[in-house]
N, C-alpha and C positions, 0 to 999 in steps of 0.2 A: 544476579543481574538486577542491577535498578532501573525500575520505569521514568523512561524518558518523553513518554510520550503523552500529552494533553489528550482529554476527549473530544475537543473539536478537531485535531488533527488525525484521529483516530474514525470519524465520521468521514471526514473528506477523504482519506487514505479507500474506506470501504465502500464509497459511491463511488470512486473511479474505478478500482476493483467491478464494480458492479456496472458501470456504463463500458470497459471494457468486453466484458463477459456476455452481455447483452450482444452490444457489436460484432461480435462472434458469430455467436446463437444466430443472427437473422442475417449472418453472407458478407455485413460490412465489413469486415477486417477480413479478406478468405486466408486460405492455407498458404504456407508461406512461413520464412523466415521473421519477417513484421508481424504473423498471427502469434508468432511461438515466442516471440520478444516479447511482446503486449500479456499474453497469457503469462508468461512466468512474474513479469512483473505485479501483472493482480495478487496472483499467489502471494508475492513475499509485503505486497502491501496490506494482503487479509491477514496473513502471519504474524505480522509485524503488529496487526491492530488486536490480534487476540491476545499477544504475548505482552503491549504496550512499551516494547523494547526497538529501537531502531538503532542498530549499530553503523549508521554514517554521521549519526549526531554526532557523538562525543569525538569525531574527526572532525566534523564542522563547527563544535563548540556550541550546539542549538539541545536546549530543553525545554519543551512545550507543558513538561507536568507543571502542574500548579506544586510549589511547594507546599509542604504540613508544618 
C-alpha cells in the first residue's frame, strides 16, 4: 500500500476526528443514527491518518503526499 496522504491532510483528517468526538462526549451529537455515522467516520479518518493511506483518492485521482 502506498501513502497517499500529506501531513497537513492527515492533521485536519484528526481534528475533525477529534471535534467529532468531543461533540459526543458533552450530548451535542446525542444517540442516534447521525451519532453512529459521525462516530464511524472519525474512526476511519483516525485510521486513515495513522496508516497515511486513503483509498477514495486513487478513485478520485488526489495525492496529498509530497513526492521523494
Amino acid at each position: 500500500m502506498k501513502k497517499n496522504m500529506g501531513s497537513v491532510d492527515k492533521i485536519i483528517r484528526v481534528l475533525i476526528a477529534i471535534v467529532i468526538a468531543v461533540l459526543y462526549w458533552q450530548g451535542i451529537i446525542s444517540g442516534g443514527t447521525l451519532a453512529i455515522v459521525l462516530l464511524v467516520f472519525a474512526g476511519v479518518f483516525v485510521l486513515t491518518s495513522l496508516v497515511g493511506y486513503c483509498p477514495l483518492y486513487p478513485i478520485l485521482g488526489l495525492n496529498t503526499c509530497k513526492k521523494k
